[in-house]
C-alpha positions as CSV (number, residue, x, y, z in Angstrom):
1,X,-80.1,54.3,-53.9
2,X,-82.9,53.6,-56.4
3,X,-82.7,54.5,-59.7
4,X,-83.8,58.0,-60.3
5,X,-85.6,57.7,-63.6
6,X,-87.2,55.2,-62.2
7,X,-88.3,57.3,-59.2
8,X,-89.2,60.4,-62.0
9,X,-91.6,58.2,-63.6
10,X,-93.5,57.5,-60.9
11,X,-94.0,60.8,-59.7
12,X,-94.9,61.3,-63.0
13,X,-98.2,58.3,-62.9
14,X,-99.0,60.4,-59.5
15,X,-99.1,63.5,-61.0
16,X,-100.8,62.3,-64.4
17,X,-103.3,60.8,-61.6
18,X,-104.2,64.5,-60.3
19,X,-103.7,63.0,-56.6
20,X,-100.9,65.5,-55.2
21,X,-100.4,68.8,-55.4
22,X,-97.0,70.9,-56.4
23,X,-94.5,71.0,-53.9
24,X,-91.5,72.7,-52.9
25,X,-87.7,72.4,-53.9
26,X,-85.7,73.4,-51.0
27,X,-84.0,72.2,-48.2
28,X,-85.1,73.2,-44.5
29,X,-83.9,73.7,-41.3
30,X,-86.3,70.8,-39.0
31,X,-87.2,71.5,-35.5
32,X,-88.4,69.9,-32.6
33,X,-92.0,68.9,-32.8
34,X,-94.4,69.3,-29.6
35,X,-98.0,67.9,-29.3
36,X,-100.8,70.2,-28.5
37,X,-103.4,69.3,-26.7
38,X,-107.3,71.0,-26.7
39,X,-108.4,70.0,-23.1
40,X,-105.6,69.0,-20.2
41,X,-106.6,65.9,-18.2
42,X,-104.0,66.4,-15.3
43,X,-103.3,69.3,-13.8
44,X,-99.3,70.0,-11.7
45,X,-98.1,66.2,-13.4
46,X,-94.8,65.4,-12.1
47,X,-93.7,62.9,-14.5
48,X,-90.7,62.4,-13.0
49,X,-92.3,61.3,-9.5
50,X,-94.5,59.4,-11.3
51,X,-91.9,57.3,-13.2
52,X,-89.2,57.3,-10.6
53,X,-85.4,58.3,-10.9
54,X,-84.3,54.7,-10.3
55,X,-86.4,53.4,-13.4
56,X,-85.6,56.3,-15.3
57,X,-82.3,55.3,-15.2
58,X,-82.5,52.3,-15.7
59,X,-84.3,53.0,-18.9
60,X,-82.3,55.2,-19.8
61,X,-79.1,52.9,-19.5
62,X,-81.1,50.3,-21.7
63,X,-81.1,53.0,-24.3
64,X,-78.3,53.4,-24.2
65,X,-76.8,49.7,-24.3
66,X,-79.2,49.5,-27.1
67,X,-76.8,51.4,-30.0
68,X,-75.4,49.5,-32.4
69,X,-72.1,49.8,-34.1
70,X,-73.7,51.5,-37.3
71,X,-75.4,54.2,-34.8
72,X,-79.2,53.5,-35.2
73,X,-80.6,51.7,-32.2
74,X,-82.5,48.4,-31.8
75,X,-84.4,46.7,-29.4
76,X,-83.2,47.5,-26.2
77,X,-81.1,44.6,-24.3
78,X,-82.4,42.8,-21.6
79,X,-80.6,44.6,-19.3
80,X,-82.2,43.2,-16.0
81,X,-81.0,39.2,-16.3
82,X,-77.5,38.1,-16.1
83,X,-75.8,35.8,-17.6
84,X,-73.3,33.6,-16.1
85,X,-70.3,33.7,-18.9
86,X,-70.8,37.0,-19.0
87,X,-70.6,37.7,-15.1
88,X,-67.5,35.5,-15.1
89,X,-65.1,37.0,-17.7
90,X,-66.4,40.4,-16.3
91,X,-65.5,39.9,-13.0
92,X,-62.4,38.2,-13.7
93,X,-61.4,41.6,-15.6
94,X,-62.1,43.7,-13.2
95,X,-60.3,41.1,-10.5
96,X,-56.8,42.0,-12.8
97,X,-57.5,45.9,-12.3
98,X,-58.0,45.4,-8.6
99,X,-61.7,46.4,-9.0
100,X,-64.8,44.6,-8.3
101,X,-68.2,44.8,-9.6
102,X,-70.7,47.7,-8.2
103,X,-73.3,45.4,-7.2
104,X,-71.1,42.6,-5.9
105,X,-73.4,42.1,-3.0
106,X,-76.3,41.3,-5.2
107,X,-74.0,39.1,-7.7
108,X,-73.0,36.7,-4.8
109,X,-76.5,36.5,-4.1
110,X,-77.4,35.9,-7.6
111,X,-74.3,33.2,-8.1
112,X,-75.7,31.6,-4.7
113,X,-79.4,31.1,-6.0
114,X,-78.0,30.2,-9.6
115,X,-76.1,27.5,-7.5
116,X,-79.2,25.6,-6.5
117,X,-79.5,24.5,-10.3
118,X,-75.9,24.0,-10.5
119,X,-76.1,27.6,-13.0
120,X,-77.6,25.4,-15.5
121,X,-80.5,28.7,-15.3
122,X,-77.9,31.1,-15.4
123,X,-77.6,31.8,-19.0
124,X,-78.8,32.4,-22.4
125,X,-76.0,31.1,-24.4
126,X,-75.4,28.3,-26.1
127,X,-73.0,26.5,-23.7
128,X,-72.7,22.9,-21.8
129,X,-74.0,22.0,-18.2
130,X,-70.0,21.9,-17.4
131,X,-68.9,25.1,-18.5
132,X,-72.1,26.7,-16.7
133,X,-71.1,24.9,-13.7
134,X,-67.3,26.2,-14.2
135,X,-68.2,29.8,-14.7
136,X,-70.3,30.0,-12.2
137,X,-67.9,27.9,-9.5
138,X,-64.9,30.1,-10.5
139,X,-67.2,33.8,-10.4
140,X,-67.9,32.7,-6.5
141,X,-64.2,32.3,-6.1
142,X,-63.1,35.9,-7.8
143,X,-65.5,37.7,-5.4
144,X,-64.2,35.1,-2.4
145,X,-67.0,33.1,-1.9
146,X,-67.4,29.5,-1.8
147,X,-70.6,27.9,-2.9
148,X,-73.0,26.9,-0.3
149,X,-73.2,23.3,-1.4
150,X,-69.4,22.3,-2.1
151,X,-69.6,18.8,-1.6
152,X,-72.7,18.4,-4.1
153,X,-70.5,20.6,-6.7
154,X,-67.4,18.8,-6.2
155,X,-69.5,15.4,-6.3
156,X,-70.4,17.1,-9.6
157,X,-67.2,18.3,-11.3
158,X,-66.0,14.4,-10.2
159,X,-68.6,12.7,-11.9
160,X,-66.7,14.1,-15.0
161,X,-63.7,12.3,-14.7
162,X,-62.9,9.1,-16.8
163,X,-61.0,6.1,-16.5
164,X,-57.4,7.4,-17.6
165,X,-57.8,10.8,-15.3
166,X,-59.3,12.8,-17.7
167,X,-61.8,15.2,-17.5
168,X,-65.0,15.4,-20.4
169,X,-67.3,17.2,-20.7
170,X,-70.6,16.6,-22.3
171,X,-69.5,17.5,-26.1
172,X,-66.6,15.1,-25.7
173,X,-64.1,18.3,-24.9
174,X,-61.1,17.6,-22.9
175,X,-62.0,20.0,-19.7
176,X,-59.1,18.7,-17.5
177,X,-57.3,21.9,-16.9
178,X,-61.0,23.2,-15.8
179,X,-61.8,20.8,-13.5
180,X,-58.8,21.1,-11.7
181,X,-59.5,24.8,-11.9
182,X,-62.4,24.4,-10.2
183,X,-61.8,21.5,-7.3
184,X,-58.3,23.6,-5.9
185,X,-60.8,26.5,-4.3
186,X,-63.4,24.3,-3.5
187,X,-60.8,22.6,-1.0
188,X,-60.3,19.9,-3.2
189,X,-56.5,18.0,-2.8
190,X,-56.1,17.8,-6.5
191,X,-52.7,15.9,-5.7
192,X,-54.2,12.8,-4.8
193,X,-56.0,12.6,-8.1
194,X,-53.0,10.3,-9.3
195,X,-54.9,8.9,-12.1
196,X,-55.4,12.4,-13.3
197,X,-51.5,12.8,-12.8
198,X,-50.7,10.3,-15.2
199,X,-53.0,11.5,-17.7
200,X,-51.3,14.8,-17.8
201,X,-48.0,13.7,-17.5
202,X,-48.5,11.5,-20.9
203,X,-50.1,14.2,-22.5
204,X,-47.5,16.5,-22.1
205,X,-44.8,13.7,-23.0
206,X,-46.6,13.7,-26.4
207,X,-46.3,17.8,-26.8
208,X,-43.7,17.6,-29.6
209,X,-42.2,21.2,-30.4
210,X,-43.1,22.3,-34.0
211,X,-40.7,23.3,-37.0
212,X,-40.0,27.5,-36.0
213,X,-40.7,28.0,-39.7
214,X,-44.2,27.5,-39.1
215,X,-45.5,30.5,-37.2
216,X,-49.0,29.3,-36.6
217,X,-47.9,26.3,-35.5
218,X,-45.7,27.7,-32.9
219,X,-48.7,29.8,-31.6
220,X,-50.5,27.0,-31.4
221,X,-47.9,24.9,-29.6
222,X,-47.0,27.7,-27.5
223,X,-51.0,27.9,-25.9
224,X,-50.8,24.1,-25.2
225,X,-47.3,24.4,-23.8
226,X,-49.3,26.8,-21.1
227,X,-52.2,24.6,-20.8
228,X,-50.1,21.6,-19.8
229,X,-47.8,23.3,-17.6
230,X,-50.6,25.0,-15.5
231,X,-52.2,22.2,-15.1
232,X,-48.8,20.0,-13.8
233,X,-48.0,23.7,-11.3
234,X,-51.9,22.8,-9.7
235,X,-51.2,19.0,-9.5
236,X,-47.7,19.6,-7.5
237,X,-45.5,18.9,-10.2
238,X,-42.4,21.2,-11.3
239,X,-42.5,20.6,-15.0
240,X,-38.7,22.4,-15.0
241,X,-37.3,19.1,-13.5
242,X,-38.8,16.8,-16.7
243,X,-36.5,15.1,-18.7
244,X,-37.5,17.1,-22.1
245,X,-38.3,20.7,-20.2
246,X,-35.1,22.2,-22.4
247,X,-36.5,21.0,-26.0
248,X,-40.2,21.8,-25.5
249,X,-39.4,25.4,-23.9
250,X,-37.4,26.2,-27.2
251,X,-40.3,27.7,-29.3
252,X,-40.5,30.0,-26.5
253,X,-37.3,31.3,-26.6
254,X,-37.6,31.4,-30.5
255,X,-40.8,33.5,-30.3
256,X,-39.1,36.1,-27.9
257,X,-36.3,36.4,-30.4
258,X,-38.7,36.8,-33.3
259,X,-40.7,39.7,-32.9
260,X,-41.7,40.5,-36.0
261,X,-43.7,37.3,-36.2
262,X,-46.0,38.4,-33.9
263,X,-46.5,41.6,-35.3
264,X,-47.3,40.2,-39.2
265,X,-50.1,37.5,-38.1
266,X,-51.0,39.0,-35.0
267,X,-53.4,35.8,-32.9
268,X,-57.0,35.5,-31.8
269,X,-56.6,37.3,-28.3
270,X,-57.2,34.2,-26.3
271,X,-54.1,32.9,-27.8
272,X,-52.2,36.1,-27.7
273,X,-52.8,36.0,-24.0
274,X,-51.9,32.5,-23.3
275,X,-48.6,33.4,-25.0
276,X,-47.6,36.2,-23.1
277,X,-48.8,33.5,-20.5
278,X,-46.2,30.9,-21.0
279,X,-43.8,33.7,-21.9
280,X,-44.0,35.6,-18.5
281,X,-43.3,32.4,-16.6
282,X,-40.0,31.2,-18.3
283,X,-38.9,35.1,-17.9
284,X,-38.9,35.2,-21.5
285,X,-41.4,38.4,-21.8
286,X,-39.5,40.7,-24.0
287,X,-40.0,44.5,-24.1
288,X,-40.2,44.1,-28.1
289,X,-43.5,41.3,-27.4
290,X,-44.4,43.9,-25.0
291,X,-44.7,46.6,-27.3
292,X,-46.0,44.4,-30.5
293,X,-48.9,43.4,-28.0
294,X,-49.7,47.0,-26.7
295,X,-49.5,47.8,-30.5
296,X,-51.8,45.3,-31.7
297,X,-54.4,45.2,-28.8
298,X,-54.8,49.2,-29.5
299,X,-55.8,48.2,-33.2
300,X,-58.0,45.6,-32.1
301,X,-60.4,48.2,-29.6
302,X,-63.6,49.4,-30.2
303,X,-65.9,51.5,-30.5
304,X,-67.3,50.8,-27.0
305,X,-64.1,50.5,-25.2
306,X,-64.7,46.6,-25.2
307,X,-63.3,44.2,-27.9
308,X,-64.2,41.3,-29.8
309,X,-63.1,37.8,-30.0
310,X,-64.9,36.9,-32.7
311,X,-63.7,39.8,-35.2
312,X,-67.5,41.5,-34.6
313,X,-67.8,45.2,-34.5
314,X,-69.2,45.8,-30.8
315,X,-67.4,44.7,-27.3
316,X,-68.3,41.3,-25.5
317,X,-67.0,40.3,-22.0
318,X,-64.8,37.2,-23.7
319,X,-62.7,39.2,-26.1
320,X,-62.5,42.2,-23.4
321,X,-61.5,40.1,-20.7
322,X,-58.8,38.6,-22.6
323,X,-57.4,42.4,-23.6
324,X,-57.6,43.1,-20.1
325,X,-55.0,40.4,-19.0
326,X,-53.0,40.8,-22.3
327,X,-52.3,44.5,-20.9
328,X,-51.6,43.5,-17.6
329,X,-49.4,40.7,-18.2
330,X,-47.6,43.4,-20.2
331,X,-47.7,46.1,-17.2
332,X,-50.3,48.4,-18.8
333,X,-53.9,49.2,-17.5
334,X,-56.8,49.4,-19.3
335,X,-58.1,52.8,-20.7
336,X,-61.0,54.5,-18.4
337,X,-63.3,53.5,-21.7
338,X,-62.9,50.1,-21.1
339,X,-63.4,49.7,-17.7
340,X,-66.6,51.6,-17.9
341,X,-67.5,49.5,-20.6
342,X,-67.4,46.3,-17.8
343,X,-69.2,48.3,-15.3
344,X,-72.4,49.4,-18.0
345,X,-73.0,46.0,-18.4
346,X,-73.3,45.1,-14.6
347,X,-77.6,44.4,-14.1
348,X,-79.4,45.6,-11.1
349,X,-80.0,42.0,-10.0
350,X,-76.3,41.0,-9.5
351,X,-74.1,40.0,-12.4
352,X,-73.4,40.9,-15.8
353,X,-75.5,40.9,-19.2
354,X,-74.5,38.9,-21.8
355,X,-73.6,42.0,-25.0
356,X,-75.0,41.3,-28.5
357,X,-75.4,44.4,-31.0
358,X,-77.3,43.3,-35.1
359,X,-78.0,46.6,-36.9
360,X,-80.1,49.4,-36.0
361,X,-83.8,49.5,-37.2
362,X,-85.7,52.7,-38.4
363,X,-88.5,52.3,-35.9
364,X,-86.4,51.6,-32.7
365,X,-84.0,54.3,-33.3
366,X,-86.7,57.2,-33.5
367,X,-87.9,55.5,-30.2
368,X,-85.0,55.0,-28.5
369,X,-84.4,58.7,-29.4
370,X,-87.9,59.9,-28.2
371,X,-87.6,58.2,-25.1
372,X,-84.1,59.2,-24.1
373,X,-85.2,62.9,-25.1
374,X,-88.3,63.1,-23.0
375,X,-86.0,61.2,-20.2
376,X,-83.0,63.6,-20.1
377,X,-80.9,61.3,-21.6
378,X,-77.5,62.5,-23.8
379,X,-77.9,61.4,-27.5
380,X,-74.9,61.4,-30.0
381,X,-76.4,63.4,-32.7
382,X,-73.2,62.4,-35.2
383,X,-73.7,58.6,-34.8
384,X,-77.2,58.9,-35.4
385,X,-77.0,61.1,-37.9
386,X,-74.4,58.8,-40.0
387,X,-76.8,56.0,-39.2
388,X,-79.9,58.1,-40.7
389,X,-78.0,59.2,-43.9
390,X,-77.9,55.5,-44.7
391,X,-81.1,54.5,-43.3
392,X,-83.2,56.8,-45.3
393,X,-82.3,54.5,-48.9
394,X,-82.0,51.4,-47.1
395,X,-84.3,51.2,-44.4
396,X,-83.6,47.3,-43.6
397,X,-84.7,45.2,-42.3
398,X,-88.3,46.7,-43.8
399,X,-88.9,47.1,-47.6
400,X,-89.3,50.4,-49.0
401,X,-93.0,49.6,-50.0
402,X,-93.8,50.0,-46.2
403,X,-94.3,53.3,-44.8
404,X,-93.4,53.8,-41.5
405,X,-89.6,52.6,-41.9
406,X,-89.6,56.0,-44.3
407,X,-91.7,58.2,-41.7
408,X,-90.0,57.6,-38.9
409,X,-86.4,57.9,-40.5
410,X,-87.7,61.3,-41.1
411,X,-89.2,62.6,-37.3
412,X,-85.4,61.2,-36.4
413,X,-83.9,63.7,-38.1
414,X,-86.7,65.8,-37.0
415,X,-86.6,65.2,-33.2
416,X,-83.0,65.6,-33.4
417,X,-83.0,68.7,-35.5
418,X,-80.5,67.8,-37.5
419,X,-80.5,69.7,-41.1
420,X,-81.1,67.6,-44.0
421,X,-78.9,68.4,-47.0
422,X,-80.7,68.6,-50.3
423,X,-80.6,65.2,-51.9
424,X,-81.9,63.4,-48.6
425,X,-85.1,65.6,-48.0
426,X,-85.7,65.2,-51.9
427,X,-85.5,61.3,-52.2
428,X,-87.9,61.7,-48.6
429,X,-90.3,63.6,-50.9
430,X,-90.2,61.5,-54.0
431,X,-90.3,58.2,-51.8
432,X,-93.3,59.7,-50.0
433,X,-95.0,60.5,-53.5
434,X,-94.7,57.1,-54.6
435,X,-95.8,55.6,-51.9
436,X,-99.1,57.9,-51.7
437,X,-99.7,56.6,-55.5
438,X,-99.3,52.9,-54.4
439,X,-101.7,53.4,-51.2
440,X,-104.0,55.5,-53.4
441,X,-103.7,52.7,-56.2
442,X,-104.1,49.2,-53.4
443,X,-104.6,50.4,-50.0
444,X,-108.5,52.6,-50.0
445,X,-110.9,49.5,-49.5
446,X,-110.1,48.8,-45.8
447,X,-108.5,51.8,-45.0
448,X,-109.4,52.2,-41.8
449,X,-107.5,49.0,-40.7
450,X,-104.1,50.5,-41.5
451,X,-102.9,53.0,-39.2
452,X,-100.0,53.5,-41.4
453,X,-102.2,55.8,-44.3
454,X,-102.2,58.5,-40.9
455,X,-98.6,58.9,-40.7
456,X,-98.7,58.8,-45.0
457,X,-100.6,61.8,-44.8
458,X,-98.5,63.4,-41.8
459,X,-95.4,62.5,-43.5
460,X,-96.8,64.1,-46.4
461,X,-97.9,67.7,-44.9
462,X,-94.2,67.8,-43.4
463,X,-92.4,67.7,-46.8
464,X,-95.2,69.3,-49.4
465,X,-96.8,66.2,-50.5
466,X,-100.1,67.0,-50.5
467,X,-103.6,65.2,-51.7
468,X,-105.8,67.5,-53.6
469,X,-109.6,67.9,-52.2
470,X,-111.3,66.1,-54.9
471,X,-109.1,63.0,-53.4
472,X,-109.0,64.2,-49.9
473,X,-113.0,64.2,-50.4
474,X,-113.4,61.0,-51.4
475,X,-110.5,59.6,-48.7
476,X,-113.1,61.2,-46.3
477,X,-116.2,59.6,-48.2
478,X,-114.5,56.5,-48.2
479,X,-113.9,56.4,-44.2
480,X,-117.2,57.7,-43.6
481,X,-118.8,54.9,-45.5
482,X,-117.2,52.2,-43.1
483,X,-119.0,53.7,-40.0
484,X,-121.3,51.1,-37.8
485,X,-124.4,52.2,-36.7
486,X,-122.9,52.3,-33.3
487,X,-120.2,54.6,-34.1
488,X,-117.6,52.2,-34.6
489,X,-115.8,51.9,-37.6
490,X,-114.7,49.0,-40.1
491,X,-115.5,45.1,-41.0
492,X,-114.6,43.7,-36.9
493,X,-116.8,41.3,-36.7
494,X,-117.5,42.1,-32.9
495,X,-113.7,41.6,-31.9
496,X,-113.5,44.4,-29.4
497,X,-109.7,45.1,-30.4
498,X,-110.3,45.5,-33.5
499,X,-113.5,48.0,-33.1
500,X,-111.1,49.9,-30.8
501,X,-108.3,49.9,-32.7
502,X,-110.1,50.7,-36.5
503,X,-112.4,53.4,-34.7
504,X,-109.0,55.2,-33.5
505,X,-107.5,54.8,-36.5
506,X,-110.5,56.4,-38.2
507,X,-110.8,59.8,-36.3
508,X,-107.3,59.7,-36.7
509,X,-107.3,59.6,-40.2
510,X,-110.4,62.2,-40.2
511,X,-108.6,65.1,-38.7
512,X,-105.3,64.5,-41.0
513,X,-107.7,65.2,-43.7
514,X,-109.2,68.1,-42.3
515,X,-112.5,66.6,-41.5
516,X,-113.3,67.7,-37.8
517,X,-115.2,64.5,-36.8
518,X,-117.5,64.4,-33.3
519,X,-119.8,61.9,-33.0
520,X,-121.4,61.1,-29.9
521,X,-121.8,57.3,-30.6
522,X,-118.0,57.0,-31.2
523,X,-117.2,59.3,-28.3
524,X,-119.1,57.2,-26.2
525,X,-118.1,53.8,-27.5
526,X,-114.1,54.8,-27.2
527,X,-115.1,56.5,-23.2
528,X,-117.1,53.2,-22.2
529,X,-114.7,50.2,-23.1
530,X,-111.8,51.8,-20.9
531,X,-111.3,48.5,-18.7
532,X,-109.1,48.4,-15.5
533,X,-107.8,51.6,-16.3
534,X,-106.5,50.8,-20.3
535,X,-107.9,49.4,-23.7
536,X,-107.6,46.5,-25.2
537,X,-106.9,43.5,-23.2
538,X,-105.9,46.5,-21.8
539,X,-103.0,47.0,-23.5
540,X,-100.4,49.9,-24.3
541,X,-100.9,49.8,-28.0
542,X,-104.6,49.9,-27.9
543,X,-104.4,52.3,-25.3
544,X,-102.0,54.6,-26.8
545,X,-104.8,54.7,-30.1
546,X,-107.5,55.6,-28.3
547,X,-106.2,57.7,-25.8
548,X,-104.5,59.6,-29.0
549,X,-108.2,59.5,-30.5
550,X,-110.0,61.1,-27.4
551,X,-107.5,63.9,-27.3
552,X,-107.7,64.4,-30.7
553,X,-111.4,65.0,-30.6
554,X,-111.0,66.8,-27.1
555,X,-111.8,64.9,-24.7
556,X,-110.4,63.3,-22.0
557,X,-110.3,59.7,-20.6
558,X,-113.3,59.2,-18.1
559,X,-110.9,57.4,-15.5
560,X,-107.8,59.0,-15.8
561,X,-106.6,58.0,-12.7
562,X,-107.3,54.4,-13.0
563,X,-105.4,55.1,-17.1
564,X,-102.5,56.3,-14.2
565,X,-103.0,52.8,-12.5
566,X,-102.7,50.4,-15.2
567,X,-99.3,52.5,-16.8
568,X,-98.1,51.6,-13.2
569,X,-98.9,48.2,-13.2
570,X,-97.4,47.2,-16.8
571,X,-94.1,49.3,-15.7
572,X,-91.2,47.4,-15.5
573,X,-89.1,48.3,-12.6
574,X,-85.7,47.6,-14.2
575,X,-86.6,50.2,-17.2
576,X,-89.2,49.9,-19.6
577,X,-92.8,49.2,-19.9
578,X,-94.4,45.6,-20.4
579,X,-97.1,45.5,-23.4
580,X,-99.7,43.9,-20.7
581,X,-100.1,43.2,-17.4
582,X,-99.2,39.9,-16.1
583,X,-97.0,39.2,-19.4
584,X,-94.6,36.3,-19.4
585,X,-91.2,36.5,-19.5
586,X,-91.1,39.8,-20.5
587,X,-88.6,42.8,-19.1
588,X,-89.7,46.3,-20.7
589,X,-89.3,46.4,-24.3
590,X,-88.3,49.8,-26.5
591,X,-92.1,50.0,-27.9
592,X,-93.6,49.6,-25.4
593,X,-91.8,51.9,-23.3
594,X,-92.4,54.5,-26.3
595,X,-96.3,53.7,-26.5
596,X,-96.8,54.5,-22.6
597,X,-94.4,57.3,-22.6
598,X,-96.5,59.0,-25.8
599,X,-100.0,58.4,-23.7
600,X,-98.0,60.2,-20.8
601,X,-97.6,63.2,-23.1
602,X,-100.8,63.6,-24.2
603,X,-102.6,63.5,-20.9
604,X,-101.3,67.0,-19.0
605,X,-102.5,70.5,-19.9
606,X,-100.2,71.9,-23.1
């Protein structure tokens, strides 16, 4: 929190300025807040029809997906395209709990056209041609398909091998174990790959057992013990009849015997699980490892009901699918929590997404809470809360000289109508106080061209920070003075955005300050540049501006039905809006699903 002398003085310079009036000391009880409008434009509007249940779902579902671990929200997840690591240690988690994904009809479809580019399109991460190639090969085979073009594949996988047997992959990484993976379900007779024999034969001749005193070294042993005898079980060899089977099974047998071990440097979970691995098949599975593992993988959950290989506060399908076998291999299911976890990330395309949380931002959190509200949808108030009574001193990633990280912090709390305890609606007040004095002090010449000095002043009517008229006067004098002859407002230099967008923000700004503004020549102006039904390029921000403008002044959009139109065309079908039509790559962000939902609010009768 700032310093609050520092924070008293400036009040004091606004004050000493004569800028803002007295307000009050106490704390309040906030409620919802509902938009009136003058004049209805549609009359019986079924926004739900209009929308549809499907894509409010869908949105809906991105919202959700969108909380981060700290409770705020950000941008919401591209829900809609899957990602092939993701899809495979999903799937292969459900496969232990005898489930399979929702959609598995469209994620064999999805696999099969991934398979055309050998899955190389598959994902976003940052992972090799061969490992694409291996999670999408072995995905086909959990769901008990084969891919359409074996030979190609297998042509593929072989062009890997090298000289000695070995497999490598691109970053010079030993991949053996996944090749041979890979070529047994493709129909592949791994056993005449004698070359490849030999290889892993030598390799595990070299697997020297570690000193027992040295735990991690054991673990470590323990997970290549696995490794090499997998790989010698799927090439037709019985590693129990080699000559050193007895001395390199020891550390097993120590490990069993030596729970306490496990419990005091508990390891990553992919190494925990290919322990319990090698454990299970030399029967050496103990009900005290059993126990230490139920122990520490109940620690290790999350909020989400996935967990995290990487020691990251949020689930992701690596670190989850690795708890899932851990359990099983220990004879416990996973909790309901996790399993729904797997299933919420399933897309509507086939496949799974790919999970990635950061922290929650001011702006998106009020959004996603707007749009889930007007949607229907169920919003923890106790997560968000927690995240707002943080947000409101630290309001990263924005600094606190910008305004609308502060304002919208406050509708949250708003919107939700949570009560705000003393101290928070008080540092609201004095932060909204010194920021009038710094926008009073640098931000009158062009002001016009920032939309934020309208939520200033709204921000400042909702918690008794309030300009006095000589000011307010010359505000209005000042916005006045920056009218065209042609009704638009501000320096635009014929850039129809612009004119559009500085016009808005001008009868915005106008009626904050209690100036009811109605010129015909900005009426007109704002009326005659709809194009194919929106603003703008057309697009939903400009839209949303002027559209908020019209109705401010009372009047309508000439073509509301073509407005109706172009809101259908830029809607996303998976959830979400798109900014414009015909945008690129783009799959319904947060904003812009908040921008067209707000221009659906304005237009019915109140």
């Amino acid at each position: 929190m700032k310093n609050p002398l520092s924070t008293i003085f400036l009040i004091f310079l606004v004050f000493a300025a004569g800028c803002i009036s007295d307000f009050s000391q106490k704390g309040f009880k906030i409620t919802s807040p509902q938009e009136i409008s003058q004049i209805g434009c549609i009359e019986n509007f079924d926004v739900t029809n209009f929308l549809g249940e499907n894509w409010i779902n869908y949105t809906l579902k991105r919202v959700y997906l969108a909380q981060t671990p700290d409770g705020g929200f950000t941008e919401i997840v591209d829900y809609v395209i899957p990602d092939i690591l993701s899809t495979y240690y999903f799937t292969k988690a459900l496969t232990l709990v005898n489930q399979s994904p929702y959609n598995k009809v469209q994620t064999i479809k999805w696999l099969h056209e991934e398979e055309k580019t050998f899955f190389r399109n598959s994902t976003k991460t940052n992972i090799n041609d061969f490992l694409k190639l291996y999670f999408g090969v072995m995905s086909l085979s959990l769901l008990n398909e084969t891919p359409s073009n074996r030979e190609d594949i297998i042509s593929l996988i072989l062009s890997y091998k090298q000289d000695n047997g070995s497999f490598i992959d691109e970053d010079d990484t030993d991949m053996t174990e996944k090749a041979l993976e890979m070529l047994s379900p493709l129909g592949y007779n791994v056993a005449e790959l004698n070359d490849t024999k030999m290889h892993v034969l030598n390799e595990w001749s070299n697997l020297t057992p570690p000193n027992v005193d040295n735990f991690r070294s054991v673990v470590k042993y323990i997970s290549m013990f696995n490794m090499y005898t997998n790989m010698l079980q799927m090439l037709g060899i019985d590693y129990r009849d080699l000559k050193d089977y007895d001395q390199k099974v020891y550390p097993l047998i120590w490990l069993s015997q030596n729970t306490s071990f496990f419990l005091e440097s508990p390891p990553p979970l992919f190494l925990m699980t290919y322990i319990l691995e090698a454990l299970k098949k030399e029967n050496s599975l103990t009900d005290d490892i059993k126990s230490a593992t139920y122990k520490i993988l109940m620690e290790e959950k999350l909020w989400d009901g996935g967990f995290n290989l990487f020691g990251l506060d949020y689930g992701e399908p690596q670190g989850t699918y690795y708890a899932v076998e851990a359990l099983i291999l220990i004879g416990k299911m996973p909790e309901r929590d996790t399993i729904n976890f797997i299933h919420e990330r399933e897309t509507p395309l086939g496949g799974f997404i790919f999970c990635y949380q950061s922290f929650g931002d001011p702006l998106s959190t009020y959004m996603a809470v707007h749009t889930s509200k007007l949607l229907g949808g169920e919003i923890n108030k106790t997560r968000i809360k927690n995240y707002l009574s943080r947000a409101v001193y630290y309001r990263k990633p924005y600094s606190n000289d910008e305004l609308a990280p502060l304002y919208f912090v406050y509708l949250t709390y708003k919107e939700l109508g949570i009560t705000m305890d003393n101290e928070t609606y008080n540092y609201i007040r004095n932060e909204t106080a010194r920021l009038f004095n710094l926008y009073l002090t640098e931000k009158t010449d062009n002001i016009v061209e920032d939309g934020s000095w309208i939520s200033l002043i709204k921000l400042g009517k909702e918690v008794g920070v309030v300009l006095d008229e000589k000011t307010k006067n010359q505000l209005i004098e000042k916005i006045l003075s920056q009218r065209n002859q042609d009704g638009t407002f501000g320096n635009h230099s014929g850039n129809i955005n612009k004119k559009l967008l500085y016009t808005s923000h001008a009868v915005l700004l106008l009626e904050e300050l209690g100036y009811k503004y109605r010129d015909e020549r900005t009426v007109e102006f704002l009326l005659n540049s709809q194009m194919n039904g929106g603003w703008g390029v057309p697009d939903l921000y400009t839209t949303y501006y002027v559209v908020r403008a019209l109705r401010t002044i009372g009047v309508c959009p000439k073509d509301v039905d073509g407005l109706l139109s172009f809101l259908k065309r830029v809607q996303y079908p998976y959830g979400g809006f798109n900014f414009y039509e015909g945008q690129e790559n783009a799959y319904g962000g947060l904003y812009e699903t908040y921008l067209a939902l707000r221009i659906l609010e304005l237009l019915p009768l109140s």
